[in-house]
N, C-alpha and C positions, 0 to 999 in steps of 0.2 A: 331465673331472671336473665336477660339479654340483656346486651349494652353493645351498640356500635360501638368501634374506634376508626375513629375516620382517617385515614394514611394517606402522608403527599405524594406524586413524582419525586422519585429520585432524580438527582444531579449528574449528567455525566460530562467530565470533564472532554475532550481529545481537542487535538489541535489547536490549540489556543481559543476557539470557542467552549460557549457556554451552552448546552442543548442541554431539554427539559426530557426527560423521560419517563413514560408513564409507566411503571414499573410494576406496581400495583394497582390494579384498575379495579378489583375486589375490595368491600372490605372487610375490615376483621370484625367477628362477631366475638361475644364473650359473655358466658354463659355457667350458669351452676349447676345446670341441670343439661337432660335430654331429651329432646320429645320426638317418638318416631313417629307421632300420630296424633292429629288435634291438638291439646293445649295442655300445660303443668297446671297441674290440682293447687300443690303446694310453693310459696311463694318461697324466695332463698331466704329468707331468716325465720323457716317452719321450725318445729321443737320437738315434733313428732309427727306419724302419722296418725290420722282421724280413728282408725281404726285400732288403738292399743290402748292399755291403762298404763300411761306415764309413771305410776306408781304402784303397778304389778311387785309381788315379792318375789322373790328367785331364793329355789332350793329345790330340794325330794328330784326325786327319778321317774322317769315317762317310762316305761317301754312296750315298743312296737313289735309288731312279726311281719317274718316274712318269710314266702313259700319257695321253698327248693337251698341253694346254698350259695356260695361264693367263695372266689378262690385268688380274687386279686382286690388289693387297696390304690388301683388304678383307673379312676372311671375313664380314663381316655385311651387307655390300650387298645390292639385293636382283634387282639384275641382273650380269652379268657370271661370271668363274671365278674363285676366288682361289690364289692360291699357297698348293704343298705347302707347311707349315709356319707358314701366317699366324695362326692360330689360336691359334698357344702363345708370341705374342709379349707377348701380356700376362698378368700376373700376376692369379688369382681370390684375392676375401677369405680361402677356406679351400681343399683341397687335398685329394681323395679317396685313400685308400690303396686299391691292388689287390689285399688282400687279404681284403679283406669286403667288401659286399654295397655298402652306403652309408653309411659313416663319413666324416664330412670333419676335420679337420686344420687349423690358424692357418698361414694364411700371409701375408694382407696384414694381416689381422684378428689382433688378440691373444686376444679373447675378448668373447663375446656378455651381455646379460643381456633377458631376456625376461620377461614375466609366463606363470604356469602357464594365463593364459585365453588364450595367442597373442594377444591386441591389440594387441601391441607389441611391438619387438625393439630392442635399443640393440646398435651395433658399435663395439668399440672397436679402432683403427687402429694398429697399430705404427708409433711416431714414428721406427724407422728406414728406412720402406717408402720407396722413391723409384723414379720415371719414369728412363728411359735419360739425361735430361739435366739427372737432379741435382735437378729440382723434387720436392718432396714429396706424397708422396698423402695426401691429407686428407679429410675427412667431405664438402666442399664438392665435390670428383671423384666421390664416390659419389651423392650424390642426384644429378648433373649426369648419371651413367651412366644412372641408372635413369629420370631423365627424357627421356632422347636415343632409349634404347630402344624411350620408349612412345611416344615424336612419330614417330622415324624409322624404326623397327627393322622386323621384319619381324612379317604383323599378327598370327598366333597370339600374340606376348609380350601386346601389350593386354589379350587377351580370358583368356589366361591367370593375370595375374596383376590383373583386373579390380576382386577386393578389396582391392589395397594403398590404402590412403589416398594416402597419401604417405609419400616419404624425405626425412628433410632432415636440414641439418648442423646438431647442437643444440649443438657445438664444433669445432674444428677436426680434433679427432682423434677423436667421437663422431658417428655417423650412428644416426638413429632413423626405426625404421620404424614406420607408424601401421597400423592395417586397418580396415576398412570394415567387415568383418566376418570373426570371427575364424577363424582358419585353420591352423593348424599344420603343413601339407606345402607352402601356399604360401609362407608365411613362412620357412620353413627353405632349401628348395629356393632363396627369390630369393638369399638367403647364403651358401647353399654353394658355390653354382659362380659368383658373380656376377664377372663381370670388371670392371677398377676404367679407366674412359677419361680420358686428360690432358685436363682441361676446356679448358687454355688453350691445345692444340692441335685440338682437335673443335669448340669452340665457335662457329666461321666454315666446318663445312665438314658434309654431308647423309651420314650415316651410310647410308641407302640407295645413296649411290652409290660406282661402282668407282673406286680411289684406282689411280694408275698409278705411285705413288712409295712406300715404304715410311712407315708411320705409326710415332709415337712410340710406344715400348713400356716393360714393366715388366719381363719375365723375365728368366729367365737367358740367353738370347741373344737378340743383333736380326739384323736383317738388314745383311752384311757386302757380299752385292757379289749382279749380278742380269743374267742376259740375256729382257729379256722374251720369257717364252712358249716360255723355251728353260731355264732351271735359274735355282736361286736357292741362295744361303749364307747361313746363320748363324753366326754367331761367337757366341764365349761371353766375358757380360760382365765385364772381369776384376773392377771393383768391384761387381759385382752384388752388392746390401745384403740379399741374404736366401739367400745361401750357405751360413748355418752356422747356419739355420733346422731344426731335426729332421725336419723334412718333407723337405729335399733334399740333407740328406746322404748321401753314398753317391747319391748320383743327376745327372746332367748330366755326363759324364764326357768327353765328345767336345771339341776343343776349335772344333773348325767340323763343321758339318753342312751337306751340301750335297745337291739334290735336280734331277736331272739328267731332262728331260722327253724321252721317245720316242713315236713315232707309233702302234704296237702292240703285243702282248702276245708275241708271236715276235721282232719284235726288239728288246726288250726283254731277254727273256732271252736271246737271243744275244750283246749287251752287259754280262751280268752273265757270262755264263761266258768271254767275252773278257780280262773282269777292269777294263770300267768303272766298275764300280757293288762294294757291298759286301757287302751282305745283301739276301735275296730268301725275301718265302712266298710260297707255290704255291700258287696255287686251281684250277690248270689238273690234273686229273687225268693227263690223255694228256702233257703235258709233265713230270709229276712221275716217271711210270714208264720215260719214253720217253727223255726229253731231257737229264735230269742226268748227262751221261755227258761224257768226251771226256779227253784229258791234262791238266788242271788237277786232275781229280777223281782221274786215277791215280795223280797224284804226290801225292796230299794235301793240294794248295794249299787244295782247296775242300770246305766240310765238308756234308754232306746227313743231316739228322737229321729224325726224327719224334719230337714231344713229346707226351706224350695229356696230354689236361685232361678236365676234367667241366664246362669253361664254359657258360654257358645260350646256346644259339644262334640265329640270328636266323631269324626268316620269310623265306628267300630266293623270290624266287618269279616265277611270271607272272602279273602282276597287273593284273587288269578295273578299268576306268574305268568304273565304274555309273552314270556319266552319258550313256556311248555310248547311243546308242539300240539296238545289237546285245544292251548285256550288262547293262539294267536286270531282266530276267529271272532268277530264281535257277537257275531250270531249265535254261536255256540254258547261264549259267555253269559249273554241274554237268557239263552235256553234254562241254564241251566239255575235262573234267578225264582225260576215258576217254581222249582223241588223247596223255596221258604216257604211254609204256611205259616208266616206269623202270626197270624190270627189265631190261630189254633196253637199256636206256641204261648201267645201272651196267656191263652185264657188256662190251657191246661200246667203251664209248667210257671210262668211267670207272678200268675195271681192279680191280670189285668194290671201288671206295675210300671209294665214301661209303654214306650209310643215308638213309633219304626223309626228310623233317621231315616232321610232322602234326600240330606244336600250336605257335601263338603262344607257349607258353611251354616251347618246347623243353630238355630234359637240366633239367628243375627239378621238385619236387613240386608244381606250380601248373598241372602239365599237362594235361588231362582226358582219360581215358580209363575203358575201361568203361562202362556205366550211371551215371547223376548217382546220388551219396550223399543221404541224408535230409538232409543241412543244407544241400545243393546245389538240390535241390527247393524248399525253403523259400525261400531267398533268388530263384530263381528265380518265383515264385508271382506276385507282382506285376505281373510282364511275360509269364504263360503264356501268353495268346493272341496274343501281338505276335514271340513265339520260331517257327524251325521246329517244326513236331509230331516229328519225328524226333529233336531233340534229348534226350525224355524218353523214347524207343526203341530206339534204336540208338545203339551205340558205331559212332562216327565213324573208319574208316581210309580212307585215297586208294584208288585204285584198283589191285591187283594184279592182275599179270601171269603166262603162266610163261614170261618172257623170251626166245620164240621169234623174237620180231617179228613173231608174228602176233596181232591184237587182234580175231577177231571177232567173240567173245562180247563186249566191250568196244563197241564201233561199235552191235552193236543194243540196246543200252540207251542210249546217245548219242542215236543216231537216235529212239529212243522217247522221250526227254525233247525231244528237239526238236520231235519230230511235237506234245507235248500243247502248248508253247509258241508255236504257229504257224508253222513250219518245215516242210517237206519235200522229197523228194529228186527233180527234174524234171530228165529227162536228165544226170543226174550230177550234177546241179547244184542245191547247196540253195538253197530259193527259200519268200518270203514268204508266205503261203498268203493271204493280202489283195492285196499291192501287185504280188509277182510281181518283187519284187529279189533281187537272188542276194545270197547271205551272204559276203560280200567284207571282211574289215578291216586294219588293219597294226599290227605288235608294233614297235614306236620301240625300236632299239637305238644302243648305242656304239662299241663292241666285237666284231670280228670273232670273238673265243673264244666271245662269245654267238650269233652268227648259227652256227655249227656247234652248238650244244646247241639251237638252235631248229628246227632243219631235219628231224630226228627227227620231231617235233611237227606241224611245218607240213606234212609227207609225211603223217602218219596224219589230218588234217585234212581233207587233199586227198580222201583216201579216203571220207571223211564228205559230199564235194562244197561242202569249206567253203575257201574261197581266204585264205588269211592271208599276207598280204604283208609281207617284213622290210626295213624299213627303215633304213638305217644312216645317222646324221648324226655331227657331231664332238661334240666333251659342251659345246662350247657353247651349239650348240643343242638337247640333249638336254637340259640343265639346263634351259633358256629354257622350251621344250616342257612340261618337268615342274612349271615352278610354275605353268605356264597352265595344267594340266592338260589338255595339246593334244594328246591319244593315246588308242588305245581301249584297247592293251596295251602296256604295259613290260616287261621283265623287272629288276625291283626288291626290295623287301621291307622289310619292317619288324625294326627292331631288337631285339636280342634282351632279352628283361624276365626278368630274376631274380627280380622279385617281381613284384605288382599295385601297380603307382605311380600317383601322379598323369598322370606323363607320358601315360599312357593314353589322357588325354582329349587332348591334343592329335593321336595317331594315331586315334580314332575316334569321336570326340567332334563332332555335327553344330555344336555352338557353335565348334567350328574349322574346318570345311570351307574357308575359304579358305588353310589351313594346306598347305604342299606334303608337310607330315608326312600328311596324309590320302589318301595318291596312291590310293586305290581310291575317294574319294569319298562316302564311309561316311553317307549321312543314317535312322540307327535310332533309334524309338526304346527301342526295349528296351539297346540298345548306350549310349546317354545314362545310362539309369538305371544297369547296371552299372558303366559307368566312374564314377563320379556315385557312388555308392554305395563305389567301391572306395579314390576319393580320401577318403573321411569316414571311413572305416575303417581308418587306415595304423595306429593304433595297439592293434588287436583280431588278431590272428598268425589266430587262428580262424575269423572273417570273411572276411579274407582270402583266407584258403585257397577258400573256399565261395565268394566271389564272382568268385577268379582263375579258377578251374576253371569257374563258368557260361560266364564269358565268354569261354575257350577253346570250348567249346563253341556257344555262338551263334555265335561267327566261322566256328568249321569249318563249319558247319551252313548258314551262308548264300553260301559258296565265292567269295568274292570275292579268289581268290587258285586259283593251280593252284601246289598247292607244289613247292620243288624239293628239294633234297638237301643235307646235311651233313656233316661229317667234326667227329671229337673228339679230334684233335690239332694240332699245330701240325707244317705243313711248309714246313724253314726250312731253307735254303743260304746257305752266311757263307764268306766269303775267312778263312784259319782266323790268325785277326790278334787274336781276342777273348779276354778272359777274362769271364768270369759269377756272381755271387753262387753260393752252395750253394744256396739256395732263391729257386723260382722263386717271384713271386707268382702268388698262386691265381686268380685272375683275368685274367692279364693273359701275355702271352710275355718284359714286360718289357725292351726292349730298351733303357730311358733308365737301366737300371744296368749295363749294358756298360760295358767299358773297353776301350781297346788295351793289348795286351800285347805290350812292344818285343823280348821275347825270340822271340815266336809271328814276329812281323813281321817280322822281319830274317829269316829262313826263305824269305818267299815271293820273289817276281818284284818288282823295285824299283819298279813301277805300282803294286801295288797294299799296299804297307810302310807 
């Protein structure tokens, strides 16, 4: 809820006159909530969200996998792997509901008051919020956060939130943010999700680096017991002081969660249908049609559903480092889009389960397709000669196939983009048309399920006379690699955007490039302005629209991405032990409103009850 507070002129005294000064010319807004985008679902005296059972029971144990290992309890380091689950050991000012877009919710934070010019932000702190060891969180932990962040944290935070002034404690339980210059999506955005750090546990210790013990926390559970680099537990805290917060009612139902590490994606699932592990989604096509079989699944134990959502999904992809010196070339890039035969991927290896992506802002109206509209032109106009020419030509789709496996209408338009780019084909072998090197690179993977979706690729490549070598390390040094951006291809992607956000600029934003959120390396500048343009914008729906859709379209246009594929369900195998809300949130699969159900569980195999 909002509420104006309307503020007079101050009085200034000098020389024996009276003069009126309008000192505040802003006024104060004041609010329970946050909305970075359209309207609050929930009104301030909500009780929960729509999406939970108020009356869910809490107990028994979940546990999850996860592939490969970990070796730090610091998700914010900025070397090292952290543990599944380190992430949601501490409690954020406010609290997203999954059922809208970007509404946030009081959870450390009681409520806000800001001026309508964004200059400033006041938070005011729930005097019952407390750290796992009883200390209180206070205004004095928040500016400490936000100061730790910007000395240690990782560097896109600096440059992202470059106009905060300052935070400071202007009382113990009031944190005010000042700006540099005013902002409204960074100001909001540092509040929404800001996590609140125990001063007098951080304050002797480099938030950049990997902590090998567990760190003091806020949430509803901490860390209960730990084999490094082999599983970790959380337990749930019994006096945790914000239980019967509206935000987490009906939510945290488990009473340990625990997250059990394996070496691959085969035995992994092997281990789930063993009856290790509890819940499993499936991204592996050939194991979702193939492998969810055996006597667990005939007697019932274990339940295999597919849920369709309209979620906005992510850029999955194979993604150029436009720093290589192979894939500074838009052309080249292009070229080398023809070696996908998705078609011939979906049907022999997929089992016709997913559909291509081909827009950054996948399953959303911000998608571009078609011819650019007349307000899309417009806003584009600024940056027409710095855009492809295609982009105000041609609607942009990937490449199709007619799924034969054979591409060779595909190959001589490749090969023709490569010939104009200095490329051609010398005893099978492409070669520099200057220096007389052969086109040799390597795609950095983790994951064996990837090096089979790559091999497809690498074969039709071969054909082209282009050598693409896959290399496979552990995801420690696959992460290491990725923020040095020490690769020429990945197979990675970008996050799925619902709307045109700020966040933008930090994926394409050249004022972020030392950001590991830039894994393609992005220095445009037509890409500057739109992102640039799209952050100034958050509060125009209309803009928006016209400047999310250019800058789908300049992305597609300049191919610094070989897209992959999607699916618009959720596929989800569960030990059948759960019960679930009537509604799902819209956004989300929702699994932290689960509950065990002792009637479901006394049914299965005493492993897994």
């Amino acid at each position: 809820m909002l509420k104006k507070i309307p503020l007079f002129g101050a009085m200034l005294f000098a020389t024996g006159a009276i003069h009126a000064v309008d000192v505040y010319a802003a006024e104060v807004i004041e609010s329970t909530n946050l909305v970075g985008f359209g309207s609050a679902k929930y009104p301030s005296n909500f009780t929960h969200f729509d999406y939970v059972n108020p009356e869910a029971p809490k107990g028994g144990q979940v546990t999850y996998a996860q592939v490969g290992t970990f070796d730090s309890f610091n998700r914010y380091a900025s070397r090292g792997v952290s543990a599944a689950g380190a992430d949601a050991i501490y409690d954020t000012l406010f609290v997203s509901s999954t059922d809208e877009i970007d509404s946030h919710y009081p959870l450390i934070a009681e409520k806000v008051r800001y001026a309508d010019d964004f200059t400033w932000m006041e938070v005011d702190i729930n005097p019952k919020a407390r750290f796992h060891d009883g200390h209180s969180i206070t205004a004095e932990d928040v500016a400490f956060t936000f100061e730790k962040f910007l000395k240690e944290g990782v560097a896109q935070y600096k440059v992202y939130y470059k106009d905060v002034k300052s935070v400071t404690a202007k009382s113990k339980l009031t944190a005010r943010i000042d700006m540099i210059k005013p902002n409204r999506e960074i100001l909001f955005s540092l509040v929404q999700g800001m996590v609140v750090l125990p001063e007098h546990y951080w304050k002797d210790k480099n938030l950049s680096e990997p902590l090998s013990t567990p760190p003091l926390g806020s949430s509803a559970y901490k860390v209960a017991s730990y084999k490094s680099g082999q599983s970790v537990t959380y337990s749930l805290v019994d006096d945790y002081w914000a239980k019967d917060l509206p935000v987490n009612i009906g939510r945290h139902n488990f009473e340990t969660i625990k997250y059990d590490y394996y070496r691959d994606e085969t035995v992994t699932l092997e281990a789930f249908k063993a009856g290790e592990y509890d819940i499993r989604e499936e991204n592996v096509a050939k194991f979702w049609a193939t492998m969810y079989q055996g006597p667990n699944f005939d007697q019932g134990y274990i339940l295999k559903e597919e849920i369709p959502h309209q979620i906005p999904q992510s850029m999955q992809a194979f993604v150029f480092n436009t720093e290589s010196p192979y894939f500074q070339d838009a052309r080249v890039r292009e070229a080398l889009t023809y070696a996908m035969d998705f078609e011939w991927m979906n049907k022999s290896l997929f089992y016709n389960q997913y559909k291509r992506t081909r827009s950054y802002f996948q399953n959303t109206e911000y998608e571009a397709s078609g011819l650019p509209t007349a307000d899309e032109l417009k806003v584009l106009e600024p940056v027409k000669d710095k855009v492809p020419p295609r982009v105000f030509t041609e609607a942009y789709q990937p490449p199709v196939t007619d799924g034969s496996g054979r591409i060779r209408s595909q190959m001589r338009k490749a090969l023709g983009l490569l010939k104009q780019s200095g490329w051609v084909l010398k005893n099978k072998v492409m070669s520099n048309v200057e220096t007389g090197e052969p086109f040799a690179f390597e795609l950095l993977i983790y994951s064996p399920t990837t090096e089979r979706l790559a091999i497809p690729v690498q074969r039709n490549l071969k054909l082209m006379g282009i050598d693409m070598k896959i290399r496979t390390v552990d995801t420690t040094q696959y992460i290491k690699r990725l923020r040095d951006r020490d690769f020429d291809m990945v197979s990675h992607g970008y996050g799925a955007n619902p709307y045109p956000n700020p966040n933008l600029l930090i994926a394409w934003n050249s004022n972020f490039i030392d950001s590991t959120y830039n894994t393609a390396g992005v220095k445009d500048p037509a890409i500057d302005y739109l992102t640039e343009k799209i952050a100034e914008n958050q509060q125009d729906p209309e803009a928006l629209l016209s400047y999310g859709r250019a800058l789908d379209r300049v992305l597609q246009w300049n191919f610094f991405v070989i897209p992959q594929w999607h699916i618009s369900q959720f596929r989800v195998a569960s030990w059948d032990k759960f019960s679930r809300p009537s509604v799902r949130p819209k956004y989300a699969l929702g699994k932290d409103t689960w509950w065990i159900d002792p009637v479901k569980a006394a049914k299965l195999p005493e492993k897994r009850r």
